[in-house]
N, C-alpha and C positions, 0 to 999 in steps of 0.2 A: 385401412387406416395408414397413413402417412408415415414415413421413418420419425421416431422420435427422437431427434437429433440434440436435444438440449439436453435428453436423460443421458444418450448416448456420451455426449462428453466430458459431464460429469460421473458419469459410471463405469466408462475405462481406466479413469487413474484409480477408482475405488477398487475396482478389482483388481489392479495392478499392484494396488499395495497388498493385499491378501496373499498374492502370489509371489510377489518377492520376498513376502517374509515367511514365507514356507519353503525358500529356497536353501538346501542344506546346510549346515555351518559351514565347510568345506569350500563352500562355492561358494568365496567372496566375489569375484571378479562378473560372474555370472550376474547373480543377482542385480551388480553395477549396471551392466546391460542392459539388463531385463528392463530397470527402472529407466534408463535412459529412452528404451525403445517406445515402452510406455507412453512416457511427456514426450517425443517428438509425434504420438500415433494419437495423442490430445488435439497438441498443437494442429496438425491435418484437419480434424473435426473443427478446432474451433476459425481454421481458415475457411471451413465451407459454410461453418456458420455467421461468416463477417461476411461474403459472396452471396448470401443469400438473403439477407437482409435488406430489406431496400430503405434508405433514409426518407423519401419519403412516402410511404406507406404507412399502414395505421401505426399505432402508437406502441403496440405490444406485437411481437411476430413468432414464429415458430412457436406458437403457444402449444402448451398441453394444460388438463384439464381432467383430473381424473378422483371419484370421491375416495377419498381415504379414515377422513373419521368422520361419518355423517350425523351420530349422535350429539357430536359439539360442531359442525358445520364445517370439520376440517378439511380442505381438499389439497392434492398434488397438485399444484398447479405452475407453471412452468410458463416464462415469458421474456422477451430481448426488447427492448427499444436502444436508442445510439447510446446511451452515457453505457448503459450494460451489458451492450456488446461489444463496446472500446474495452473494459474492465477486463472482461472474459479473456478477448484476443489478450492483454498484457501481460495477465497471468498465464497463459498457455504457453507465451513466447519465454518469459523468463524461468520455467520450472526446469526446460532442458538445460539452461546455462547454469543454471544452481546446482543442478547434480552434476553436471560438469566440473565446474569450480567446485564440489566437495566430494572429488571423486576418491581422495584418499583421506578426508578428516575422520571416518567413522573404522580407519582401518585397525586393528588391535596395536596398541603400545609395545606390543613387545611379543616376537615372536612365540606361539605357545600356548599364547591369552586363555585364559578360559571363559570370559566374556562372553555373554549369552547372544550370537549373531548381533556384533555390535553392526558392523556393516548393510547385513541383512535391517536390521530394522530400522537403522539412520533411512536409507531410500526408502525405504515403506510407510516411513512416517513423511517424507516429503509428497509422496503421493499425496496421500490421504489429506494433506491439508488442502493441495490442490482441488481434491477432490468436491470439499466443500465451501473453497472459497468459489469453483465456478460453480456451483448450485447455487448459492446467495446471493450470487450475482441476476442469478436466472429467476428465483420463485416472486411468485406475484399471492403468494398466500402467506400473510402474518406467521402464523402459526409455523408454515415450514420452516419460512426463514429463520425465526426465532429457533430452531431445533440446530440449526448446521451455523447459525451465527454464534452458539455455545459449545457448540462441539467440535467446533475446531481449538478451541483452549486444550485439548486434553492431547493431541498429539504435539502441540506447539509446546506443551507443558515439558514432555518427554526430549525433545529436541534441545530444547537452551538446558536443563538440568542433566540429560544425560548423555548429551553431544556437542559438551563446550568446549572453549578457545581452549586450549593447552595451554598458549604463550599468557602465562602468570610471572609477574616479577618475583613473587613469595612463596614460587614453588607447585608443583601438585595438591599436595594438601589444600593449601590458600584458598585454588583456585576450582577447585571441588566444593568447598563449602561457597565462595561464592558464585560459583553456580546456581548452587540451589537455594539459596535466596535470592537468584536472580528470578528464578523460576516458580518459586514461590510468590514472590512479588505479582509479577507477571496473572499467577493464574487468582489471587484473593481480587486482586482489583478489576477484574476484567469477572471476574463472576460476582464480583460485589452490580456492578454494573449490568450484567445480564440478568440479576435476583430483581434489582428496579425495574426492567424493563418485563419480568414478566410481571408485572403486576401490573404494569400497564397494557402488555397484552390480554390480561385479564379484564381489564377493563373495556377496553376498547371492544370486546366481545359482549358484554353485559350492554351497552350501550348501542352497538350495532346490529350484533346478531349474527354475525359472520368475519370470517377472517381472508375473505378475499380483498387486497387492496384496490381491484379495479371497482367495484360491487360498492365500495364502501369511498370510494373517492369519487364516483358518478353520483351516488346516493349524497352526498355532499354539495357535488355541484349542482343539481338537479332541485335541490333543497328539500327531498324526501327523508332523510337524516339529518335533524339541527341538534350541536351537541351543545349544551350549556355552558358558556363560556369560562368558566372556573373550570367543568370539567375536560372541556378541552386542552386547556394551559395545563394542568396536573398531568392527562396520557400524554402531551407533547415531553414535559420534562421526564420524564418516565423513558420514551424512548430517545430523547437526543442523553439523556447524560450519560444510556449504555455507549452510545455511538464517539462522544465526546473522549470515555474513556479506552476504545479501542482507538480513538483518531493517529495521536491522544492529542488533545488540546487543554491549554494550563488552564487549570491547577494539578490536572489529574494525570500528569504526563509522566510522574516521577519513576513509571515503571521500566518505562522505553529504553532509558540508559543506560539500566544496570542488565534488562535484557541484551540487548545491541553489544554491549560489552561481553560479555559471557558467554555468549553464543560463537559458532564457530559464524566468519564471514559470510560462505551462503546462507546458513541457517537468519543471520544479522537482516539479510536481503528479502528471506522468506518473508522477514516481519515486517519489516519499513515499507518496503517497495509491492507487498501483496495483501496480505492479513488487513494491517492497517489502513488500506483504502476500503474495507469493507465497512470504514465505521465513515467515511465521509461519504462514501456512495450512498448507502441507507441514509444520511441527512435530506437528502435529495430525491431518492424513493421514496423514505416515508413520512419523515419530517414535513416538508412540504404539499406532499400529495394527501393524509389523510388529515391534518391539521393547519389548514395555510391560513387562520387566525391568528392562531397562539404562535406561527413563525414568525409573524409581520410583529406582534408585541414584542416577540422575546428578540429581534435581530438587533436593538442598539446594545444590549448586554453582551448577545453574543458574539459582536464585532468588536468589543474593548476587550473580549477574551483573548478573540484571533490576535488583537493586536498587540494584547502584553504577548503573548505567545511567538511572534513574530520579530519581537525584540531581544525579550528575556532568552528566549531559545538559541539569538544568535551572539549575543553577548556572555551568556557559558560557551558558545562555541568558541570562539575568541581567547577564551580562557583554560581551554583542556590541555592535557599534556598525553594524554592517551589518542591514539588516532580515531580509534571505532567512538570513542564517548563524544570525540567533536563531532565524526556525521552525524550521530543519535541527536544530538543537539539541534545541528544544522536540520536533522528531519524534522524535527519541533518545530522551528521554523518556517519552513516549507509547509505544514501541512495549518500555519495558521493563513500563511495566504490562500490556501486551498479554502477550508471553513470562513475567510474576509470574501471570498470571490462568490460562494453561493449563497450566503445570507446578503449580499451588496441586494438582489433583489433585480438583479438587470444580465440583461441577455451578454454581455461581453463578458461581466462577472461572473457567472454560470458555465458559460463556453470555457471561458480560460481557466476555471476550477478545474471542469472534468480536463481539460486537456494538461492541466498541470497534475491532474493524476495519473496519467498516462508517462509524460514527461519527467515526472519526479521520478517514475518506479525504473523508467530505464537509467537516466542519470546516477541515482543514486546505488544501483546495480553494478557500473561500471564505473565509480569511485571505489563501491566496497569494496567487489572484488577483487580489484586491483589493488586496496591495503590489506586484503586478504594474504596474497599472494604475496607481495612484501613480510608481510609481518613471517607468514610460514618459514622464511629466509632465514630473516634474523631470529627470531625466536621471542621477540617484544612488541609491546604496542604500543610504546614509552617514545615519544616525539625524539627526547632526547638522545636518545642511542641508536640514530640514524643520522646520516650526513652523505652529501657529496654521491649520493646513489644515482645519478643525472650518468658519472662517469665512466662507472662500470659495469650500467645495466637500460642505455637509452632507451631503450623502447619501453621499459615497464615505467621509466620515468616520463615519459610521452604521454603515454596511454592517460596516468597518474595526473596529467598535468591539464588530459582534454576531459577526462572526469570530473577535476577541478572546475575548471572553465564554466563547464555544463552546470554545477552547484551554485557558481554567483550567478547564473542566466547571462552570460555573455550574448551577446549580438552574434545572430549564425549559427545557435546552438539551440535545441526545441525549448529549454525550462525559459528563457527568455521570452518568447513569442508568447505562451501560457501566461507567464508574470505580469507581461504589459499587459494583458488582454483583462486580468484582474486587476490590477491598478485604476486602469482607463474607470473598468466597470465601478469600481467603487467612489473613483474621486466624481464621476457625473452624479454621484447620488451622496453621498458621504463624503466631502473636500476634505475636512480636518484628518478622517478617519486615512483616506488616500495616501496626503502627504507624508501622517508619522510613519507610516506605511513602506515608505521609501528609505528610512531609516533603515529598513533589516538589508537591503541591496547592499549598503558603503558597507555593515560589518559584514555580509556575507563575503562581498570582498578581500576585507582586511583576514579573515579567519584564514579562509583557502588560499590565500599568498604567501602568507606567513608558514601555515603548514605545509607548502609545493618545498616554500625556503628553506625551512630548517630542515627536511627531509632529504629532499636531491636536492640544493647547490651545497657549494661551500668544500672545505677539504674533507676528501674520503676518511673515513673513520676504519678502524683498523677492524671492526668486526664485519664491515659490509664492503670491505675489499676484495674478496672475493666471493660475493656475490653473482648466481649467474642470471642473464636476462631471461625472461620470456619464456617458458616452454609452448611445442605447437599446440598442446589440449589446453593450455591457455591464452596464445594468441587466439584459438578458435571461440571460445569464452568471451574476448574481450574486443575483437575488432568488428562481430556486427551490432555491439552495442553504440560502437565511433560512429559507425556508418548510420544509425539511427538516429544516432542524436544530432547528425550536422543535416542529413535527408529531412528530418521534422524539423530543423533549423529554417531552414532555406524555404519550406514545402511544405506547412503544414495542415496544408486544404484536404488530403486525404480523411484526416481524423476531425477536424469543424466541418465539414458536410455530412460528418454521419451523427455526431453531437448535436448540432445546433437545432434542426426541428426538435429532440429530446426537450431541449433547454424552452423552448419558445413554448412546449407544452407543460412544462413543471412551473413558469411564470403564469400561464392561464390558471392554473391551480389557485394559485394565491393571487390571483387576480391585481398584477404587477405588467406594468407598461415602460419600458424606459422613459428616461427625461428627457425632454426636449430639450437640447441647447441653447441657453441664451445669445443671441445674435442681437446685436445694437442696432436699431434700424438704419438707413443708411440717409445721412445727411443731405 
């Protein structure tokens, strides 16, 4: 039998959490390592499994396939095509930068602490999300996914409530309770939303008889499986509005900000830039592929979703005076052109989705982290009580400013390339939709200029006058995220050749053709 390479890389951060957090109290600095070594010994596997992939070859690769509950037809089963082997590699790439950038947030307050391995279990709980956000990337069976798509709530619960921001303007106290109704939040709506979706994995088993979705998407196309069409629109809404609410896409986004806020900076990055594409990836998984009916009904609704969401998102952004609650915002944003790009229903729509999922997660990585690492300075996250930081800190103001850049999709920088490639996709099939579209670009604009300005220019403020730049465990954090984002700027034929046959197969699903452009005959 074959090396199982997709258990393998999701099963090394799993055990690697186990074992960090069985590392002595004692051994804070250790355990630091240990986790690190971990997500770079990930990252490894999931480079061999981006190399071994061929785009185009069949549809699913490195597959496994093994019974696990055969009384209700459940199996292990294990599978990669391009959008979910882009996903995998992005998570694998950003987990070592996350523990990096939070390599002293979970350290004790105060020499002495009696805190139960705060340290210890901060990294252990980063594992661990790793661990099953690259499973859910990987399974090709309902039932798994739906196991590791809920359980990742329970360590991401523990992270925003009991590993959050320090920097509260109202104090410890304050900022402990809202913690934990950040995290509260967080975990009632996203398990309100998993409680809908297993009912509709309940059904879609009543109805099929199995929970393979290769099995049950053949059996579809094939027309050996015809589901009633009320009953398909009902499992559809069942699983997009789990997905909808991890995306999150409005209405249901109200979680995101008070998460984002509350959380310490990596932890902020865990959510937005990884967690959170597990609920637009599955759009696209299974949305599409076991229901490409009720997609095709339900996509003019869903595109005035993306689109208040595309607005509304950037026009609170516009409006913040906290730094982490405008990126959260701005993610709102972004992740409604992600949801406008793969319900547009067209191959450049879908392309530039997944690659804006790729592109978001690094961008917005190295925006965060980088007001991460500000804010740790000053000790706020209050726009206001920063100034003039350009003067006495260039480089973190640089960094700050190419992180910006990368936010409104500048030209030369990846989220751009992604952006056009969903605009394009959408205005060919949806013009109205396209154009309002273009609207969240000027504020995306206006937010991130505005915040580069009142932050670094202007006269230096007397509390970040001395301010120091840059450390090197944070240059090393922050400059291969620069080099990614201007590399996929310039270049981003790496990742749309391993995407686009995905894409070209998830439009046969719902049996979707691009538009032919109208051309005026010629006089």
């Amino acid at each position: 039998m074959s090396f199982p390479l997709l258990t393998a890389t999701a099963a090394l951060p799993a055990i690697g959490a186990v074992v960090t957090a069985a590392v002595p109290a004692a051994q804070r600095t250790a355990a630091k390592w240990l986790a690190l070594l971990v997500s770079l010994a990930t990252l490894a596997l999931a480079i061999t499994v981006l190399v071994r992939f061929d785009p185009d070859g069949d549809r699913y690769q490195l597959t496994e396939s093994h019974s696990w509950i055969a009384d209700f037809g459940v199996r292990y089963e294990l599978g990669v095509d391009g959008i979910g082997v882009s996903l995998l590699a992005l998570t694998a790439l950003l987990i070592p930068f996350i523990i990096l950038a939070g390599w002293h947030d979970a350290d004790p307050l105060e020499t002495g602490s009696k805190r139960w391995r705060p340290t210890q279990g901060f990294f252990a709980l980063i594992l661990a999300v790793e661990a099953m956000v690259i499973i859910s990337f990987e399974a090709t069976d309902v039932f798994l996914f739906y196991i590791f798509f809920e359980a990742m709530l329970i360590p991401m619960y523990f992270l925003i409530g009991g590993f959050g921001d320090r920097a509260h303007e109202h104090g410890e106290e304050a900022a402990s309770t809202q913690r934990s109704y950040a995290a509260v939040k967080f975990l009632l709506y996203n398990l309100v939303g998993g409680l809908i979706m297993l009912a509709a994995v309940i059904g879609l088993y009543v109805v099929a008889g199995n929970f393979s979705l290769q099995e049950i998407a053949e059996a579809r196309a094939n027309g050996s499986l015809d589901m009633a069409t009320n009953t398909e629109r009902w499992l559809f809404l069942g699983f997009f509005f789990a997905f909808a609410v991890k995306a999150p896409l409005w209405p249901l986004h109200t979680w995101l900000p008070n998460a984002m806020g509350e959380a310490t900076a990596p932890v902020a990055v865990l959510i937005t830039a990884v967690v959170d594409k597990v609920g637009t990836f599955a759009m696209l998984r299974f949305c599409l592929q076991l229901f490409p009916e009720a997609s095709k009904w339900a996509t003019p609704a869903i595109l005035v979703l993306a689109l208040i969401s595309i607005v509304y998102g950037a026009l609170l952004a516009v409006g913040q005076r906290d730094i982490k609650r405008l990126v959260a915002y701005a993610s709102i944003s972004h992740f409604g052109f992600i949801i406008m790009g793969i319900f547009a229903m067209t191959s450049q729509g879908q392309s530039g989705a997944t690659l804006y999922m790729v592109n978001h997660g690094i961008s917005t990585a190295a925006l965060m982290l980088v007001a991460g690492f500000l804010i740790s300075r000053r000790g706020s996250r209050l726009i206001a009580d920063y100034g003039g930081v350009q003067k006495v800190a260039p480089v973190l103001a640089g960094t700050f400013l190419i992180g910006g850049l990368a936010t409104l999709s500048l030209p030369g920088l990846a989220p751009f390339v992604s952006e056009f490639l969903v605009l394009v996709g959408t205005f060919s099939r949806y013009p109205v939709i396209g154009i309002i579209a273009t609207f969240g670009i000027v504020l995306a604009a206006l937010y991130t200029l505005v915040l580069y300005q009142r932050t670094m220019t202007g006269p230096v403020k007397a509390e970040v006058s001395a301010m120091p730049d840059l450390r090197v465990r944070e240059l090393v954090v922050v400059a291969p995220l620069i080099v990614l984002l201007i590399f996929l700027g310039v270049y981003p034929k790496p990742v749309t050749d391993i995407v686009n046959p995905a894409v070209k197969s998830t439009l046969s699903d719902v049996q979707k053709k691009d538009p032919q452009p109208e051309v005026e005959a010629a006089k």
